[in-house]
Backbone as a printed PyTorch tensor [residue, N CA C, xyz], in Angstrom:
tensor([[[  0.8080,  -1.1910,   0.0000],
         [  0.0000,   0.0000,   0.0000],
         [  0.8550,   1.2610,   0.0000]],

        [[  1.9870,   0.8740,  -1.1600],
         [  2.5480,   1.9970,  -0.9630],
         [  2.2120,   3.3380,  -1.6580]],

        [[  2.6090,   4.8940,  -1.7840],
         [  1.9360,   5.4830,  -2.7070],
         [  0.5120,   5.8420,  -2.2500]],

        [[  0.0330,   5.4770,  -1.2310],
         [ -1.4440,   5.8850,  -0.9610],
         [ -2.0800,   6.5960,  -1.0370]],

        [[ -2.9730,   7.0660,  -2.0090],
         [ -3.3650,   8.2390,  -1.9810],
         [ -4.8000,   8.3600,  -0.9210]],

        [[ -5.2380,   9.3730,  -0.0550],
         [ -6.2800,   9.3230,   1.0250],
         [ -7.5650,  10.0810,   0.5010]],

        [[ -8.7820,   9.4680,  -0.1960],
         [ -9.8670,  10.2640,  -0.2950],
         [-11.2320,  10.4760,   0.9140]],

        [[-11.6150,  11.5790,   0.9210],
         [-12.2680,  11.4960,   2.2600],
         [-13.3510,  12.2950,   1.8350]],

        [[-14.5050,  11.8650,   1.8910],
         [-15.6170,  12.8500,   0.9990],
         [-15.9550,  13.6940,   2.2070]],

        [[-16.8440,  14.8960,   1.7150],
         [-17.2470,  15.8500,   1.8960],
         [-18.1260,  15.0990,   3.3950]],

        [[-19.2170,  14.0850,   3.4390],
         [-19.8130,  14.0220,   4.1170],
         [-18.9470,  13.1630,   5.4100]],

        [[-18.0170,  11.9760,   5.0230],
         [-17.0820,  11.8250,   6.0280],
         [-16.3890,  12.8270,   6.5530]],

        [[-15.8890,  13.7020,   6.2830],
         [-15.0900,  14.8990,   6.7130],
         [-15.6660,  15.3860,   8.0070]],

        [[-16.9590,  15.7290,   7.3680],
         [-17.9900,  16.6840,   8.6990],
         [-18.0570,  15.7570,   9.5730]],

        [[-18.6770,  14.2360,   9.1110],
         [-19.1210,  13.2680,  10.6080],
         [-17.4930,  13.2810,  11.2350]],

        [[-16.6890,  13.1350,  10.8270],
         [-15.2660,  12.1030,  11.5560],
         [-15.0710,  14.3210,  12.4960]],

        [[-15.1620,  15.0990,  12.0830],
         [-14.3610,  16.4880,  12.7110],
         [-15.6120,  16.9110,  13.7790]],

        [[-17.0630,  16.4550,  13.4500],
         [-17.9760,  16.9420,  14.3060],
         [-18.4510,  15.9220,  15.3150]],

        [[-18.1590,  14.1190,  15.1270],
         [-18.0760,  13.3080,  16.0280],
         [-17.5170,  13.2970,  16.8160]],

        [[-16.0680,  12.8600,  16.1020],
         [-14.9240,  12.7820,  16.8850],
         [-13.6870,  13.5360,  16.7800]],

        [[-13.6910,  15.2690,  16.4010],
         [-12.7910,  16.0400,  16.8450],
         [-11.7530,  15.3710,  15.9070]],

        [[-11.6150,  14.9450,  14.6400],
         [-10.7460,  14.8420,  13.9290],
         [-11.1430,  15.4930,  12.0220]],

        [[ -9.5020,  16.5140,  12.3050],
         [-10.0290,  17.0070,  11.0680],
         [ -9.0560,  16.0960,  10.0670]],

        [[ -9.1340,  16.5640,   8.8220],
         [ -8.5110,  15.6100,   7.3050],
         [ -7.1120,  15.6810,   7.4320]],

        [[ -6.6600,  16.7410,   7.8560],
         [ -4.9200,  17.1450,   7.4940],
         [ -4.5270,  16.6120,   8.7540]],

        [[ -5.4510,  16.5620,  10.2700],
         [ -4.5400,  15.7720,  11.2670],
         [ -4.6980,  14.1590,  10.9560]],

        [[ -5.7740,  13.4550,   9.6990],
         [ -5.2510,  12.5700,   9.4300],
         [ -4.5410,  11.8520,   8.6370]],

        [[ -4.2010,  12.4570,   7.4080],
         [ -3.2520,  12.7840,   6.8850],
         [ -1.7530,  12.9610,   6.9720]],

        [[ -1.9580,  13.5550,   8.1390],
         [ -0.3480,  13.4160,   9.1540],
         [ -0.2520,  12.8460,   9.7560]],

        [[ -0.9600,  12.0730,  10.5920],
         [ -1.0910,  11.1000,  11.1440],
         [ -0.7450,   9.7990,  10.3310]],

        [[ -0.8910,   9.3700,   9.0980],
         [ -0.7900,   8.2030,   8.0670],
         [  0.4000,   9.0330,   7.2310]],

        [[  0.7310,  10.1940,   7.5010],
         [  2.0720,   9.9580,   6.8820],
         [  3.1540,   9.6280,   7.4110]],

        [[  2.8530,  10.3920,   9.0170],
         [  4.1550,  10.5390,  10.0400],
         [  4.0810,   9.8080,  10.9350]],

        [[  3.0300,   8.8010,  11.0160],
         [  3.2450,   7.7570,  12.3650],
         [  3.1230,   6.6540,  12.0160]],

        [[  3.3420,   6.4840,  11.0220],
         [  3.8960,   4.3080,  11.0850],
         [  2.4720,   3.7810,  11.4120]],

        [[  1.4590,   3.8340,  10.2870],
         [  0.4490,   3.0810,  10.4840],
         [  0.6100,   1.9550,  10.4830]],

        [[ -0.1270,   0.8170,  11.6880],
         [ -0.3700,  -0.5460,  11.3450],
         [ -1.6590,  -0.4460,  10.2650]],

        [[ -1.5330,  -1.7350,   9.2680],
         [ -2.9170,  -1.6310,   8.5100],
         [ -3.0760,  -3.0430,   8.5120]],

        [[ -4.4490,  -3.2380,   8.7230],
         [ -5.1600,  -4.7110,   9.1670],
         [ -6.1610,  -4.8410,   8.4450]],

        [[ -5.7830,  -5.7990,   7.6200],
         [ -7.1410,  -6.0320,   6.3070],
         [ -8.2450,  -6.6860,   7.2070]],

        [[ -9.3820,  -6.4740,   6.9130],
         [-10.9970,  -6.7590,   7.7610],
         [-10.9110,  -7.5210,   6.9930]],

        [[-12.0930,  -6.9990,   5.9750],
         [-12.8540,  -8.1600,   4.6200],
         [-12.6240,  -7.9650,   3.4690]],

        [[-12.6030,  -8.1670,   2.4420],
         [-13.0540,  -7.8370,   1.3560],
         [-12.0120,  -6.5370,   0.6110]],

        [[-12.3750,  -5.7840,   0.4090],
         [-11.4970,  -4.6560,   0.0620],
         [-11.3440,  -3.5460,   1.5560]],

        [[-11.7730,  -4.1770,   2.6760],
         [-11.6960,  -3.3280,   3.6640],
         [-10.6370,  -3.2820,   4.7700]],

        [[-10.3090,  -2.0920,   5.2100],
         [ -9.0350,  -2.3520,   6.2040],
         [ -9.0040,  -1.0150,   7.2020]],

        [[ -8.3160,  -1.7060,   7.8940],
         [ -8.0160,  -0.6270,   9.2050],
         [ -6.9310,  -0.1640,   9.5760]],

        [[ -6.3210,   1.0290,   9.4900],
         [ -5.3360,   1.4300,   9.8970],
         [ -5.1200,   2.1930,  10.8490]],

        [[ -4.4010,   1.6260,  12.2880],
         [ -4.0550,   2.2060,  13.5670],
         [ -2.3690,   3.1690,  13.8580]],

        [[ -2.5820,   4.1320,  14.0770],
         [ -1.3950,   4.8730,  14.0780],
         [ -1.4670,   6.2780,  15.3270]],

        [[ -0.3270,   6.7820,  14.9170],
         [  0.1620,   7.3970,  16.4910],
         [  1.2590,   8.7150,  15.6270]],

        [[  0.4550,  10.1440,  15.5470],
         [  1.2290,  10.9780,  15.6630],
         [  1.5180,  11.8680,  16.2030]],

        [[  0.2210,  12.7670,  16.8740],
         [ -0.2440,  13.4060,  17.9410],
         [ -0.9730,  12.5110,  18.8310]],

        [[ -1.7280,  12.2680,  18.3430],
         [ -2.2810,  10.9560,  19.2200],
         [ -2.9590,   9.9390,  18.3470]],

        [[ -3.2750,   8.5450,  18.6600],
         [ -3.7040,   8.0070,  17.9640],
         [ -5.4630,   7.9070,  17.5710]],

        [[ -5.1000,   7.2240,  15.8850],
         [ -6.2800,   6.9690,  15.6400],
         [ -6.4950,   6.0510,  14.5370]],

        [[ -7.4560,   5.9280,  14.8880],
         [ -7.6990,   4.6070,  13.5780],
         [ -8.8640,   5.1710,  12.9700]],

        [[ -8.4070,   4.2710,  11.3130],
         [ -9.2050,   4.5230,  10.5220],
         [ -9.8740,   3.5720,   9.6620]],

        [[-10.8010,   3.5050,   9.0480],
         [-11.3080,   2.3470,   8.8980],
         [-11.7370,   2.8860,   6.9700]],

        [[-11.1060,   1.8550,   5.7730],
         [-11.4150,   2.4090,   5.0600],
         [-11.1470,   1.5810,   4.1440]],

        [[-11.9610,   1.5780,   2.3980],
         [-11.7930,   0.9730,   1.3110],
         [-10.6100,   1.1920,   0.8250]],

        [[ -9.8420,  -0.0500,   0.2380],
         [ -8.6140,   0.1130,  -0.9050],
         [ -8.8440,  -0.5460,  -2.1810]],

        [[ -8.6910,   0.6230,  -2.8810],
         [ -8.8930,   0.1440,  -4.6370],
         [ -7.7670,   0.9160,  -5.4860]],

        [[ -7.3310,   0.2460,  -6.3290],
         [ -6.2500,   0.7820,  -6.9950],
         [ -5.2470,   1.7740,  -6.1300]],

        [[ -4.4950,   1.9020,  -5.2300],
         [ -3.8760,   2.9230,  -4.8720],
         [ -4.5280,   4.1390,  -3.9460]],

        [[ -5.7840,   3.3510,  -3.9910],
         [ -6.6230,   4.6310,  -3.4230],
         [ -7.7850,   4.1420,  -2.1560]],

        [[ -7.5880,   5.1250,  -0.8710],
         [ -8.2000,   4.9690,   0.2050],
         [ -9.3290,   5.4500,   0.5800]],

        [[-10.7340,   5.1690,   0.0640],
         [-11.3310,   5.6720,   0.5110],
         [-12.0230,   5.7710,   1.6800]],

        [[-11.8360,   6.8400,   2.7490],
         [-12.0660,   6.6450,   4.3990],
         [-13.4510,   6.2800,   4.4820]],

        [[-14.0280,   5.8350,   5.1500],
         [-15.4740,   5.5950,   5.6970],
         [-15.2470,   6.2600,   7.2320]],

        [[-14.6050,   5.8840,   8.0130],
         [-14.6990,   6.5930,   9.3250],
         [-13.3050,   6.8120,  10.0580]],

        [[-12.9840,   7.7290,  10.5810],
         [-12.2190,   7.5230,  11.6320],
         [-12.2090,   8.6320,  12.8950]],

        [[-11.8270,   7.9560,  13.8230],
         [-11.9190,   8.1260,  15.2840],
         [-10.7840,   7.9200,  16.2210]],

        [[-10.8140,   8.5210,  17.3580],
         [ -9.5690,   8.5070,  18.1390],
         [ -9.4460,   6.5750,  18.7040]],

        [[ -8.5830,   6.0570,  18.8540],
         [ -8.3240,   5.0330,  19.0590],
         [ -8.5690,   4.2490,  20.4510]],

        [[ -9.0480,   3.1420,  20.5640],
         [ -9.9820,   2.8790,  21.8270],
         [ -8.3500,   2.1880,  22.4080]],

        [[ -8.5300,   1.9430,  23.8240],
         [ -7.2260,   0.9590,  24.4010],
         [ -6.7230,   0.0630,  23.9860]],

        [[ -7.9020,  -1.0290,  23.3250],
         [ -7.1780,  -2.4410,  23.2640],
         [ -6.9780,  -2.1380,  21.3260]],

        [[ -7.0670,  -1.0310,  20.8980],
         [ -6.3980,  -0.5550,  19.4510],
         [ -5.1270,  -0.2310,  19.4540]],

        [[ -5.0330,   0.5670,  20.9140],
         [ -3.5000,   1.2780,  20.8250],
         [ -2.8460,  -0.0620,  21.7150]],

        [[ -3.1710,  -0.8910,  22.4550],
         [ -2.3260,  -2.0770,  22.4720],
         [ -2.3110,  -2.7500,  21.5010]],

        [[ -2.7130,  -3.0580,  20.6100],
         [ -2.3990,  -4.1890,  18.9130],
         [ -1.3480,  -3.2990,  18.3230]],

        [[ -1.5880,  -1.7640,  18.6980],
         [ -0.4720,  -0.6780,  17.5760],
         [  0.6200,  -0.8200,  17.6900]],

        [[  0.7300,  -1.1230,  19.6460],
         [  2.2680,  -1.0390,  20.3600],
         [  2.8620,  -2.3320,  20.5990]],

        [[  2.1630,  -3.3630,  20.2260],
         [  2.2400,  -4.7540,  20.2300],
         [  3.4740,  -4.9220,  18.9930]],

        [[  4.4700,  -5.6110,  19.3760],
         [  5.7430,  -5.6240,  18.1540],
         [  5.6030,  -7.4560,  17.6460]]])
């Protein structure tokens, strides 16, 4: 997944910054500058847990090179233990 490019529509944007206090560019930096783990779910779906200011995971489609977010949120405990887990 290298090369990733991050799409985040208009209506994810508002839920993920008016839910949970996360805007696009802190996740963005977050998946550039903190060493995401990424954990394939199902199908074309996956999760990526990371740590730059603080952590968060994100939960999102991969197709060709390209991520499209469905949600993300600050990271629950037993997320940031799988992150710090070596």
């Amino acid at each position: 997944m290298k090369n990733l490019q991050i799409h985040v529509s208009h209506n994810v944007q508002e839920k993920v910054l008016y839910k949970h206090g996360i805007e696009v560019d802190e996740l963005k930096e977050a998946l550039k500058y903190g060493k995401p783990k990424i954990i394939k779910l199902e199908g074309n779906t996956y999760m990526a847990i990371t740590h730059y200011l603080r952590y968060i995971t994100m939960i999102f489609e991969y197709n060709k090179s390209i991520a499209n977010v469905i949600t993300a949120y600050p990271s629950a405990e037993s997320q940031i233990r799988r992150y710090n887990k070596k």
